[in-house]
C-alpha positions in Angstrom: 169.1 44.2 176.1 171.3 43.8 178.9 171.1 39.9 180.2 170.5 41.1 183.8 167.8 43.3 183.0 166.3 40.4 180.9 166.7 37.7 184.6 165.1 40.6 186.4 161.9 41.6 184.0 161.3 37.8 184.1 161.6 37.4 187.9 159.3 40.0 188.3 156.6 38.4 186.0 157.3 35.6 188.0 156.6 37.1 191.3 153.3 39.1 189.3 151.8 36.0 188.5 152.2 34.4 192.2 151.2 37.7 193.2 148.2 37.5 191.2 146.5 34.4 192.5 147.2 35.9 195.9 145.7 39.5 194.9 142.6 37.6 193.8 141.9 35.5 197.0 142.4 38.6 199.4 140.4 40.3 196.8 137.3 37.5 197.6 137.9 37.7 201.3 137.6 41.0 201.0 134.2 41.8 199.3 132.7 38.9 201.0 133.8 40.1 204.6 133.4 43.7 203.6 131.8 44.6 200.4 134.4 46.8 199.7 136.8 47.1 196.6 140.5 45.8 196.9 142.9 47.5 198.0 144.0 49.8 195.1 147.2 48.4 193.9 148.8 49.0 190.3 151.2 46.6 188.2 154.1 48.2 186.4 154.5 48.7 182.5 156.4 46.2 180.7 159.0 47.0 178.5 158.9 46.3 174.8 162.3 48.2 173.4 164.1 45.7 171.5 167.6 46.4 170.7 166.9 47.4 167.2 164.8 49.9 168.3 167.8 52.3 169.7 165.7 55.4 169.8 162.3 54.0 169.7 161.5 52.9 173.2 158.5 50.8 173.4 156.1 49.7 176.9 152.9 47.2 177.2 150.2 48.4 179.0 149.4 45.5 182.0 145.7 45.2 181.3 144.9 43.5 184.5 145.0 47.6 186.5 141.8 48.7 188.2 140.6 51.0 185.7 138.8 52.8 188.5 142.1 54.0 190.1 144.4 53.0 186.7 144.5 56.7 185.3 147.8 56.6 183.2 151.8 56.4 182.7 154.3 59.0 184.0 157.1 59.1 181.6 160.6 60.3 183.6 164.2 60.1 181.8 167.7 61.1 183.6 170.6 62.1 181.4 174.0 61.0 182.0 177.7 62.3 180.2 178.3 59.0 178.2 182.3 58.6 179.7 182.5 57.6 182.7 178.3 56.6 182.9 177.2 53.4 184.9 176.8 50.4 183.4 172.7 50.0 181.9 171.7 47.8 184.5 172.8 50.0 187.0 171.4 52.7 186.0 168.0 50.6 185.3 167.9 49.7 188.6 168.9 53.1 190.3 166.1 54.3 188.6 163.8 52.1 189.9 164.9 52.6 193.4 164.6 56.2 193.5 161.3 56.4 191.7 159.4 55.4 194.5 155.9 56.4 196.1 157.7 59.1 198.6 159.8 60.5 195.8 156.9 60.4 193.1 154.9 62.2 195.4 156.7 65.7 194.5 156.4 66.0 191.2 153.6 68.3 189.2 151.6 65.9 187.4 149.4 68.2 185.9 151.8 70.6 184.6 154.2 68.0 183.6 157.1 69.4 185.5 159.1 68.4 188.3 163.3 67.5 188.8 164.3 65.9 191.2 167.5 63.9 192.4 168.3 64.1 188.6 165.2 62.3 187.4 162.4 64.5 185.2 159.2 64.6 184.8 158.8 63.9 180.5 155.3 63.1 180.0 152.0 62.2 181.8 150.4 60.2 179.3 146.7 59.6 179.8 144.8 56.7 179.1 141.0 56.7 178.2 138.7 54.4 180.5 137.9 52.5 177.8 141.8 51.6 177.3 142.8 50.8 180.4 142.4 46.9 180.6 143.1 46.7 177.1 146.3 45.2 175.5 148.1 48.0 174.0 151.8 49.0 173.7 152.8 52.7 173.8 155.9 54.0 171.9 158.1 56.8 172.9 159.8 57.9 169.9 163.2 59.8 170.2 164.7 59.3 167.0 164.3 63.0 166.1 165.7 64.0 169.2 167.7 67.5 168.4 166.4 67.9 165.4 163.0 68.4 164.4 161.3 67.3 168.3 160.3 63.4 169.3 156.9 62.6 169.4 154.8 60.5 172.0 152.2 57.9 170.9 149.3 55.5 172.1 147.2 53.4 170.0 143.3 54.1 170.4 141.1 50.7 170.8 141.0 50.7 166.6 144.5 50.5 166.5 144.9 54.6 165.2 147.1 57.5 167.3 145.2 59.4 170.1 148.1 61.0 171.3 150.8 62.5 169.3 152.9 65.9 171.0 156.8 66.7 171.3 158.6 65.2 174.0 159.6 68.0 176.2 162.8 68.0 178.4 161.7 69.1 182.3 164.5 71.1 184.0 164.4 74.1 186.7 166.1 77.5 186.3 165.8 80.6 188.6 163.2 82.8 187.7 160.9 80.6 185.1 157.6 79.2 186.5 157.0 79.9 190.3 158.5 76.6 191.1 161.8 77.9 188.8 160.8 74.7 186.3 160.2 74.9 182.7 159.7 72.4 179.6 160.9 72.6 176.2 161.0 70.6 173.4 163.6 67.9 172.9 165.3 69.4 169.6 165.8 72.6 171.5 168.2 71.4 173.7 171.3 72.2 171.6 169.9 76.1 171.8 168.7 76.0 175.1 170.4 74.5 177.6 173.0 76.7 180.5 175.3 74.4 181.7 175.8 74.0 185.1 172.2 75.4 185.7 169.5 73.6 184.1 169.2 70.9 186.4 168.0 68.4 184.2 172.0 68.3 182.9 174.6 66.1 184.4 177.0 67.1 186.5 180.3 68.2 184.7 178.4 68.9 181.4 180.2 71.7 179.6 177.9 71.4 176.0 180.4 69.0 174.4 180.1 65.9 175.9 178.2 62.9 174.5 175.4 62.0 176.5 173.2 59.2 177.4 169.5 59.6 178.1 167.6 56.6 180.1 163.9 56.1 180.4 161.5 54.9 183.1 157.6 54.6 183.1 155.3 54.2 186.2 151.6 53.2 186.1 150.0 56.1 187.5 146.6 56.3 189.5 144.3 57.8 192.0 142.5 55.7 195.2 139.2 56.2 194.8 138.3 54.0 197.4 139.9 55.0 200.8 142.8 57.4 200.9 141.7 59.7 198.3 145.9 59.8 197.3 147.8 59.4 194.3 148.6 55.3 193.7 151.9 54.9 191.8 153.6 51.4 190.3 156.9 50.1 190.1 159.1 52.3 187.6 159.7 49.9 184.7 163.2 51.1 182.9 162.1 50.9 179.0 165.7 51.8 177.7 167.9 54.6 176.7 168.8 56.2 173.8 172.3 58.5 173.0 172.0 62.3 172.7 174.9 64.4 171.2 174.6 68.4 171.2 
């Protein structure tokens, strides 16, 4: 992992538990002045890839989310042509900039589609109510990745696989879907793809360039409490993996 990356996941604990004390006392003030719920607010995911784990790419569930307005982990990747790419942490942290509330907001989380500014939609993952303050990690696994399809999976409370279905590349092209976007399965991307229209491709793909795929997750949610609107975390990069066609 890049040492940057490393300083800034631990910063950010370290501003989570500071935050946390304060969270809790507001919370108090709150309920006693009020009787109302706190203000729905959602930690990120935090990222368990280990360098070993090239194409396995692995996030921890933060336990301590309202499972009232927790509801589950949007999955978004961006590809980039591997010459010429920014460094890792600067693609981590454009990422994270751009996969903010106002952007977030336009993507179709039912359908599992949506492009924008180069960043897809992969996977909504949902997470029972039982789940949700639990202590789980959830593991995105690419390593059949133009092959035979990569596979999603969470761990149920007993420690078995309640969710296991192909990762799907998200992309838009004229005439499929009324919003022009479309989803197909990792391994068909070598039979699939038009460059210079899918939109999920980078700019100045031909079909023979190596590429590198990154991966973000955001904790997902709905306010339940007062402004009936989707709640979204921080996106937590969890790591890339390389794709060659």
């Amino acid at each position: 992992m890049n040492l940057s990356i490393a300083r800034k996941r631990l910063n950010r604990r370290r501003r989570r538990s500071r935050a946390g004390l304060v969270f809790v006392l507001l919370a108090s003030l709150s309920l006693i002045t009020c009787g109302l719920p706190a203000e729905p607010f959602l930690y990120p995911p935090e990222s368990e890839t280990t360098p070993t784990e090239s194409t396995r790419l692995l996030f921890r569930n933060p336990e301590d989310n309202n499972p009232d307005v927790f509801r589950g982990f949007l999955i978004f990747y961006r590809l980039y042509i591997t010459t010429g790419a920014p460094t890792e942490s600067e693609i981590a942290d454009a990422g994270e900039s751009y996969l903010t509330t106002f952007n977030l907001s336009n993507y179709d989380i039912a359908n599992e589609r949506g492009v924008y500014g180069g960043y897809s939609l992969l996977r909504y993952i949902e997470v029972p109510l039982g789940d949700r303050t639990t202590d789980f990690v959830t593991m995105l696994d690419f390593s059949a990745v133009a092959t035979v399809g990569g596979k999603g999976e969470a761990p149920r409370n007993d420690g078995s696989i309640y969710d296991e279905q192909p990762l799907r590349r998200t992309y838009q092209r004229d005439g499929i879907w009324q919003d022009g976007t479309a989803a197909q399965a990792f391994s068909w991307l070598s039979t699939s793809y038009k460059a210079g229209n899918d939109t999920d491709l980078p700019t100045g793909f031909t079909g023979s360039e190596n590429m590198i795929c990154a991966v973000w997750a955001v904790c997902y949610g709905f306010d339940v409490y007062d402004s009936f609107q989707n709640v979204y975390s921080e996106a937590e990069y969890i790591g890339q993996f390389d794709i060659t066609l």
